[in-house]
C-alpha positions in Angstrom: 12.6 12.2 33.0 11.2 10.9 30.0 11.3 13.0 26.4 8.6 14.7 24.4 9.3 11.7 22.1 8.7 9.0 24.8 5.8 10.1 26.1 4.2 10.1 23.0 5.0 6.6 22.3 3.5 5.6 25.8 0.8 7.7 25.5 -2.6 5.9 25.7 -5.7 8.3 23.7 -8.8 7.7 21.8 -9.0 9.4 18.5 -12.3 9.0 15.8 -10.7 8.5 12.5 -13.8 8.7 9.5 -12.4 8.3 5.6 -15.1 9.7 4.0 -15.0 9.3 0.0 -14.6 12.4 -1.8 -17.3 13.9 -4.0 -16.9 12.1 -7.8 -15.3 14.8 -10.4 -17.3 15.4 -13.5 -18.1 12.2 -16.1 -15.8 14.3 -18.6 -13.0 14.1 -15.6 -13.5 10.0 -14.9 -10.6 8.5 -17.3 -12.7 7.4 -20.0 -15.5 6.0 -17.7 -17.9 5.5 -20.7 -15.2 3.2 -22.7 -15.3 0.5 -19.7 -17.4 -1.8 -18.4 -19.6 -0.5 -15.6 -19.8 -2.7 -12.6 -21.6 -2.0 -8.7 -18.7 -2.3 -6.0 -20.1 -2.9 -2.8 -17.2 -3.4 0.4 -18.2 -6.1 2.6 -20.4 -5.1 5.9 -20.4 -5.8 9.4 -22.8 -9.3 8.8 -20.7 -10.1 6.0 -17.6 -9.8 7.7 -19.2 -11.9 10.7 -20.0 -14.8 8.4 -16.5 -15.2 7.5 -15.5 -16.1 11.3 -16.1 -19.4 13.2 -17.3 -18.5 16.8 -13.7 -19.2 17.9 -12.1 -16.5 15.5 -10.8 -18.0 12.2 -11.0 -17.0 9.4 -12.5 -20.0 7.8 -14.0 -18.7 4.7 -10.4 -17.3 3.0 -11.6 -17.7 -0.9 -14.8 -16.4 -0.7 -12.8 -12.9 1.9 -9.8 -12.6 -1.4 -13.0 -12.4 -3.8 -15.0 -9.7 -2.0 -11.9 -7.6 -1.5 -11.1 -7.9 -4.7 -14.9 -6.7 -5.6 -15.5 -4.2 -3.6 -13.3 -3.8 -0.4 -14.4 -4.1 3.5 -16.1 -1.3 5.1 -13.8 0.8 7.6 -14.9 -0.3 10.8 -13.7 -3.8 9.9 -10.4 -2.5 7.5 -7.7 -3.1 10.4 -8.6 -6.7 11.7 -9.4 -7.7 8.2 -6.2 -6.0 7.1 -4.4 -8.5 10.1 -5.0 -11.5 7.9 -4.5 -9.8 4.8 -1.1 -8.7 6.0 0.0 -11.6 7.5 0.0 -10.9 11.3 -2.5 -13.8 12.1 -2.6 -17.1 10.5 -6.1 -17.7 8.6 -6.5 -20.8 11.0 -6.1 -18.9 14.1 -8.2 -18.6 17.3 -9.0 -15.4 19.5 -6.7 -16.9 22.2 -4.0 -17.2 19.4 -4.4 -14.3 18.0 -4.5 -12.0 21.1 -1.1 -13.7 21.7 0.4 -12.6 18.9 -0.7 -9.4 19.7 1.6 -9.4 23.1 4.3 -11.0 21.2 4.5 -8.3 18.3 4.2 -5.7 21.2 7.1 -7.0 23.2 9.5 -7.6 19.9 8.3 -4.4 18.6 9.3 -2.5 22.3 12.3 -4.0 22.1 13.1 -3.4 18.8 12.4 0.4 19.3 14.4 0.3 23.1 17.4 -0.6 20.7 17.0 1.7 18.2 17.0 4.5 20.8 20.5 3.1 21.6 21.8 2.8 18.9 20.6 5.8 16.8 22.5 8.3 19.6 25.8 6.9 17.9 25.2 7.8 14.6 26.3 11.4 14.0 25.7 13.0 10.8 28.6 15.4 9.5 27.2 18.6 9.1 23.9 18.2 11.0 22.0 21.0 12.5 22.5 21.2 16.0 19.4 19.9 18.0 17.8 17.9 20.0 14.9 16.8 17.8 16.4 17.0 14.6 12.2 16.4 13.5 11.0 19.3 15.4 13.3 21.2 13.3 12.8 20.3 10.6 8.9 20.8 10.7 9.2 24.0 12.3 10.1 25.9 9.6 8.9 25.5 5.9 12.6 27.8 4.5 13.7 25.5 1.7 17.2 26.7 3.1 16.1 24.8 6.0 14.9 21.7 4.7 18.5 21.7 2.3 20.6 22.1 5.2 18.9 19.2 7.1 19.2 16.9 4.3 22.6 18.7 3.2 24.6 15.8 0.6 22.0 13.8 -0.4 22.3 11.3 -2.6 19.8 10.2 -4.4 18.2 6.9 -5.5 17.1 5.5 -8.7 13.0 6.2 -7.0 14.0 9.1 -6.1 15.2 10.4 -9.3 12.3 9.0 -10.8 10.3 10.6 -8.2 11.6 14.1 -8.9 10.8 14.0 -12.4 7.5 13.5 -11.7 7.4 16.2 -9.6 8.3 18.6 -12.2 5.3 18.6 -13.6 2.6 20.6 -11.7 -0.1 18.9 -9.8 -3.4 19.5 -8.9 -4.0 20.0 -5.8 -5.0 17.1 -3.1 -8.5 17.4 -1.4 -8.5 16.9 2.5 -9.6 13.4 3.0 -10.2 13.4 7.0 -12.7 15.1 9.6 -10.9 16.6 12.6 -10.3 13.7 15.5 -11.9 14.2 18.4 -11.7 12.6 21.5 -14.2 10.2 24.2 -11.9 8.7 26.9 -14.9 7.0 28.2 -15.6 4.7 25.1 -14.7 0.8 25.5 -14.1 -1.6 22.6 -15.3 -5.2 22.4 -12.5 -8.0 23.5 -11.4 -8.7 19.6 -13.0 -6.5 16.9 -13.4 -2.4 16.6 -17.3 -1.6 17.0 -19.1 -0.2 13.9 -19.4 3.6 15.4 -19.1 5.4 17.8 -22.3 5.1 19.8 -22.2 8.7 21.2 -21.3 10.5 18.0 -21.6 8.1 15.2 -18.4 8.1 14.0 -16.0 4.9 13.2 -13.9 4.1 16.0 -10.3 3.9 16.5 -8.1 3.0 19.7 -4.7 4.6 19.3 -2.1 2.3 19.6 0.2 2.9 23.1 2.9 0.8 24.9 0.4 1.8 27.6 -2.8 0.5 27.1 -4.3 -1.2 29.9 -3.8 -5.0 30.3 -5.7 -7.8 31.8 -3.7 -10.0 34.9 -2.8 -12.9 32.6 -1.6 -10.6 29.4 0.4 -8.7 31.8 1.8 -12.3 33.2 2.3 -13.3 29.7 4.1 -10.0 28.5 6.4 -10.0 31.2 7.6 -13.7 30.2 8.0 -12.4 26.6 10.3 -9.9 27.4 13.9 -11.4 27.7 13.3 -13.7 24.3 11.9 -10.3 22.6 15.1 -8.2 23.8 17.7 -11.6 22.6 15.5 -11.2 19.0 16.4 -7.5 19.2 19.7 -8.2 19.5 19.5 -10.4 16.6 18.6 -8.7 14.5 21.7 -7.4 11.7 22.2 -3.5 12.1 24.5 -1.2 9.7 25.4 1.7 11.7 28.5 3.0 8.9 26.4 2.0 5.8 23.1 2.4 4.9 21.4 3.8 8.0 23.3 7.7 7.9 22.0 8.0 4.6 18.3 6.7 5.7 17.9 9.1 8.4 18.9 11.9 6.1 16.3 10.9 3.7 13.8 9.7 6.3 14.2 13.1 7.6 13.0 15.2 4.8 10.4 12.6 3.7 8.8 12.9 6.9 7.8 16.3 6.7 5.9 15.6 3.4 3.8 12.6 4.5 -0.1 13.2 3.3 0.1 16.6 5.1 -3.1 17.5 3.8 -4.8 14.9 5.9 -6.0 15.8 9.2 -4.3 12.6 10.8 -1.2 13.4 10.0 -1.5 17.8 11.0 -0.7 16.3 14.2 3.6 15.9 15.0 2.7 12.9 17.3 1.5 11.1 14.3 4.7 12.4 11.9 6.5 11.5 14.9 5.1 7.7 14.8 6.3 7.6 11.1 9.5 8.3 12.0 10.4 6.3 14.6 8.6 3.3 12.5 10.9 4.1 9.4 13.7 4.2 11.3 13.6 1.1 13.7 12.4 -0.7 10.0 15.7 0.9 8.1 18.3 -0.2 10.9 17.0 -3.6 11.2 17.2 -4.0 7.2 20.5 -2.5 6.5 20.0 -5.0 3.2 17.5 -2.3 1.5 17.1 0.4 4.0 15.0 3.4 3.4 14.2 4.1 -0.2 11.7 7.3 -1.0 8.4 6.3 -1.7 8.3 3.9 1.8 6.4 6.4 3.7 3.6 6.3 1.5 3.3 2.8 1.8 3.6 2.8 5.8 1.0 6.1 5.8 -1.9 3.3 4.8 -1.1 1.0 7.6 -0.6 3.6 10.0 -3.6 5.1 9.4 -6.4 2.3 8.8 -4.6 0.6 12.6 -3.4 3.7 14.2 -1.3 0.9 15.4 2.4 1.8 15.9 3.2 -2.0 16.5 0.5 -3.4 13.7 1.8 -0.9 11.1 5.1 -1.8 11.9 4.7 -5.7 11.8 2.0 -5.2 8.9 5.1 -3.0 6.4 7.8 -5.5 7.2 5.1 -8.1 6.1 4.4 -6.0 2.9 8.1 -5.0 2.3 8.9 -8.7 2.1 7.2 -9.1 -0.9 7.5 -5.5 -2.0 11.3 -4.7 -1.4 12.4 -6.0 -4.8 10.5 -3.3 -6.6 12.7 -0.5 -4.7 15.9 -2.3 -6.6 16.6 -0.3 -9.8 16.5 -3.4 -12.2 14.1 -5.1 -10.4 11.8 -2.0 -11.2 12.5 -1.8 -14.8 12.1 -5.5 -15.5 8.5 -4.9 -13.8 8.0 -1.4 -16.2 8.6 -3.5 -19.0 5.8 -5.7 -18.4 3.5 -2.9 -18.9 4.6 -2.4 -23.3 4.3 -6.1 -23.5 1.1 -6.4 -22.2 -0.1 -3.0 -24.0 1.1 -3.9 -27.4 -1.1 -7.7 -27.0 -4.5 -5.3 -25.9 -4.1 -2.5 -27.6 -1.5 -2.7 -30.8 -2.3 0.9 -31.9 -1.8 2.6 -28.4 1.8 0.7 -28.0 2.6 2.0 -31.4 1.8 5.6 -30.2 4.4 5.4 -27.3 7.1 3.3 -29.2 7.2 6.4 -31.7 6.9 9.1 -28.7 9.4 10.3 -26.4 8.3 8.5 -23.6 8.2 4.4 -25.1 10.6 4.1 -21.7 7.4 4.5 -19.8 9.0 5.2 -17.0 5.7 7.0 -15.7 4.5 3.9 -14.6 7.4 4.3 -12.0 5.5 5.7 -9.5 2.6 4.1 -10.2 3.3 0.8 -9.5 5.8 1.7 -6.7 3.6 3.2 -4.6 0.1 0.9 -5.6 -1.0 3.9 -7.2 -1.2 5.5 -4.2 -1.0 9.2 -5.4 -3.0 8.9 -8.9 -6.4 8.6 -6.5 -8.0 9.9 -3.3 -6.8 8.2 0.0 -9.6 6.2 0.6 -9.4 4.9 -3.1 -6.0 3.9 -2.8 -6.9 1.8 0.3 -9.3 0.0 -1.6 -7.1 -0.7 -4.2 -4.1 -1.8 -1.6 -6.6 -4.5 -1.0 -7.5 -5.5 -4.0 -3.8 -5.7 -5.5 -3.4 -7.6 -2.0 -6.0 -10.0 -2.0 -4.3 -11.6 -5.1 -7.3 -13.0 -6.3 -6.6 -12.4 -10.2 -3.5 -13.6 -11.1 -2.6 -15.7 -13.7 -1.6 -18.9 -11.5 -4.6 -18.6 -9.7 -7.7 -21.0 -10.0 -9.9 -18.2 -11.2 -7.3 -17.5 -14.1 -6.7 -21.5 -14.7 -10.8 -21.7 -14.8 -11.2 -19.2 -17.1 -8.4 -20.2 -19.6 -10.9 -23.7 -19.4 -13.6 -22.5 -20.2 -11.9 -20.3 -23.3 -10.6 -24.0 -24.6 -13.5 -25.6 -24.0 -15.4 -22.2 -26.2 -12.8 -22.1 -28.9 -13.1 -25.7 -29.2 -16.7 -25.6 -29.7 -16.5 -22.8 -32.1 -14.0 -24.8 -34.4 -15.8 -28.0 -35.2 -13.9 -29.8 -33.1 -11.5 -29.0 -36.2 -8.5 -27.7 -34.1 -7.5 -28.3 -30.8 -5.3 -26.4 -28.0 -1.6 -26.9 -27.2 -1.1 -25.8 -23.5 -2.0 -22.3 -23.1 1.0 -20.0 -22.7 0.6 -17.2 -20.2 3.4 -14.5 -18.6 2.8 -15.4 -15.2 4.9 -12.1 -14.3 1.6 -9.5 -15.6 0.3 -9.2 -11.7 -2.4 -7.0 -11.2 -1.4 -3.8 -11.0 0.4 -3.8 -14.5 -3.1 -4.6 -15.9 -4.3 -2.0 -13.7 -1.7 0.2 -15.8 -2.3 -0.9 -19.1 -6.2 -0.2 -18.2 -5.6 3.7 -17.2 -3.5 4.0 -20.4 -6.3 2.4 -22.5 -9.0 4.5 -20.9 -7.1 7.8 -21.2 -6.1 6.7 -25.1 -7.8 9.8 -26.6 -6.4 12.4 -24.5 -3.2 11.0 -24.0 -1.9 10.5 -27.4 -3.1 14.3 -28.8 0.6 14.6 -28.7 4.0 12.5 -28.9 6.3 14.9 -27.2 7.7 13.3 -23.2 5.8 17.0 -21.5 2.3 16.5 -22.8 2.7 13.2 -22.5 3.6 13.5 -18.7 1.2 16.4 -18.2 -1.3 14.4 -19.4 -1.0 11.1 -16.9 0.1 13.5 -14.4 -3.2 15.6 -14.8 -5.4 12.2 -14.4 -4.4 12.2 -10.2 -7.5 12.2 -8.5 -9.7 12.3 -11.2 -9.9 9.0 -12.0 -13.2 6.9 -11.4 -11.5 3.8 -9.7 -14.6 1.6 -10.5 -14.2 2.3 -14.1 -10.3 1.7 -13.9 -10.8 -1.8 -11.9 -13.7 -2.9 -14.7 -11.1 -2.2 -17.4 -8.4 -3.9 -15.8 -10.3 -7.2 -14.9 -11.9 -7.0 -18.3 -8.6 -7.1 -19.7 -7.8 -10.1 -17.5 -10.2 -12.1 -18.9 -8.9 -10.5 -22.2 -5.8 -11.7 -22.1 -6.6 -15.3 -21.0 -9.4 -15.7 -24.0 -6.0 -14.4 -26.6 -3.9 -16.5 -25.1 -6.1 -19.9 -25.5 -6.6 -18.5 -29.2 -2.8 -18.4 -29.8 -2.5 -21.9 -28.3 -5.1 -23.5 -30.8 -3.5 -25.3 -33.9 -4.8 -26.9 -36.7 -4.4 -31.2 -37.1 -5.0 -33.7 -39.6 -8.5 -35.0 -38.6 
């Protein structure tokens, strides 16, 4: 007879998932709206998002898809096949036909990635654990903090974590519910490759939950059935660490669980909580190399949410982690932190000053920040937007755009000159990605407020206060102008004087 736990993952449900953005706080609450540049984000809609499709399903129109979710996002109804490409499930070249097998190959690998895990898991016994068949269902059915200790009993924590619980020190205000209740239409169909706009009973976006169960046509059901031996021999590939790091990920994966965006209606349900923890902990056996660090379930809350896809979130985070995973290594993370004074001191001298005399010139509240995409300092639906725009790697400073724009500075500064000087190659820190400008922007924009005092509490209280209160237009405005900023300096540094 099949668990509680396998049913769930077979189960096959519709569910209406609507992220509806949250009323805008107060102009005196928006970061320092009136010191940036105001610009119109608009996400890109349903004829838009056609346009960027040949009629045989690629994506043939990849600059032009980087630059409008860079500008403005995509509207919801389009966020999870859009997100496919942008994670790295389906090539940019691919068909329908291609693409729809990948789908049955991710399921099959992912099925028998989880089968394994079921295996495996029932061998490793933690000393000390509570006694109990679903050590989850414990754990969420009582909120005693003696509870949650003893379930999590000799922890050890990580460099994030420690991190982490400094930030938590600090009082925070209060999330706002982000989601409508689901509800449910078993009757609804969806079109052969993309989610429909709404719902056309009730008007609401449309989700299909992910299942190991959904119906399959005669040749997909042909063609899984083939997959299946080559997907079990990957399984069985794949490197597992049942003595090392995997005890101490299930301990951690335990408690972290529990505190997954509980204030969203998606995840008040356990079968969702339950979907985040099998996912984090078939992904921390098969990467015994990083395992689970804190912070990972935010990341994987995004994918599971925008899909509902247990398979697609799972492929979609092991996409992500790839390029992510050196930011959960302690040094790896500072090196990255340290970006943030370098760039601060070249756009704002005065403000760098501040924090080099404070308590805080570690600025190691930009931990969290750039660990988690800024996940937690805005509204859920913000943070997905700027998931895709930190994604979409549009502005970076190897990319045309940036090499276009240091040109056209040249080509200005040239001008200005006489012709009197002229430019040695431009020297840029290739390492300032987005999201540190992103930083750099939020400090700048918060300048007055923040640096009314030098002490490390006010300090934190401050940043900490700014979470979900923060206009993310006005951030994203500050943080490309500084782009551009930065690229105009840099051609100024690289002109010289000659001998004419």
């Amino acid at each position: 007879m099949a668990t509680k736990e396998e049913e769930e993952f077979n189960e096959d449900s519709w569910t209406h998932l609507t992220l509806e953005p949250p009323a805008e706080p107060p102009l005196e609450e928006r970061g320092g709206e009136e010191e940036a540049e105001r610009k119109s984000y608009v996400p890109l809609e349903h004829q838009e998002c056609l346009s960027l499709f040949d009629d045989d399903g690629r994506l043939v129109k990849e600059a032009k898809l980087r630059k409008s979710l860079f500008e403005g996002g995509v509207t919801a109804s389009w966020r999870p096949h859009i997100w496919k490409f942008l994670f790295q499930i389906y090539p940019f070249n691919s068909t329908h036909r291609e693409q729809k097998t990948i789908d049955l190959e991710n399921r099959a690998k992912y099925k028998a990635l989880h089968d394994r895990w079921v295996v495996l898991d029932k061998t490793v016994n933690l000393p000390d654990e509570e006694p109990s068949s679903d050590p989850l269902e414990y754990l969420l059915s009582s909120d005693d903090e003696n509870t949650e200790e003893k379930a999590v009993k000799s922890l050890v924590y990580s460099f994030a974590e420690q991190v982490t619980l400094m930030d938590r020190s600090i009082p925070q205000a209060p999330p706002t519910p982000q989601e409508p209740a689901d509800q449910t239409h078993p009757d609804h169909t969806l079109p052969d490759h993309l989610t429909p706009e709404t719902c056309p009973h009730c008007n609401k976006v449309l989700r299909r939950t992910d299942s190991m169960a959904t119906p399959l046509d005669t040749e997909s059901t042909s063609l899984l059935a083939i997959l299946e031996f080559p997907s079990s021999v990957y399984a069985t590939r794949q490197p597992v660490d049942l003595m090392g790091s995997y005890p101490k990920s299930k301990r951690v994966i335990l408690r972290d669980v529990k505190r997954t965006d509980r204030t969203m209606h998606y995840f008040s349900h356990k079968r969702n909580l339950r979907k985040v923890h099998r996912l984090l902990h078939i992904y921390a056996l098969f990467h015994p190399d990083i395992g689970y660090c804190q912070g990972m379930n935010d990341i994987l809350s995004r994918f599971l949410v925008v899909t509902d896809s247990e398979v697609d979130s799972y492929w979609m985070f092991c996409n992500y982690m790839h390029i992510k995973r050196h930011d959960f290594i302690e040094e790896t993370m500072m090196n990255k932190i340290l970006l943030v004074p370098m760039l601060l001191k070249e756009m704002d001298e005065e403000l760098h000053k501040f924090f080099q005399e404070s308590e805080c010139n570690d600025y190691l509240f930009c931990h969290r920040w750039l660990l988690l995409d800024f996940k937690r300092e805005f509204s859920f639906s913000d943070s997905l937007r700027l998931l895709e725009v930190i994604s979409s790697h549009y502005l970076t400073l190897s990319s045309h755009r940036a090499l276009k724009e240091l040109d056209k500075a040249a080509a200005e500064e040239f001008a200005a000159e006489d012709g009197e000087v002229r430019s040695a190659d431009a020297t840029v820190n290739t390492e300032y990605s987005f999201d540190v400008f992103i930083c750099v922007a939020i400090l700048i924009l918060n300048k007055q407020s923040v640096s009314v005092d030098n002490d490390a509490a006010s300090i934190y209280g401050c940043l900490n206060n700014l979470s979900n209160k923060m206009n993310i237009n006005a951030v994203l405005s500050k943080a490309e102008s500084l782009f551009y900023s930065y690229c105009r300096q840099s051609i100024k540094k690289s002109f010289k004087e000659i001998d004419l």
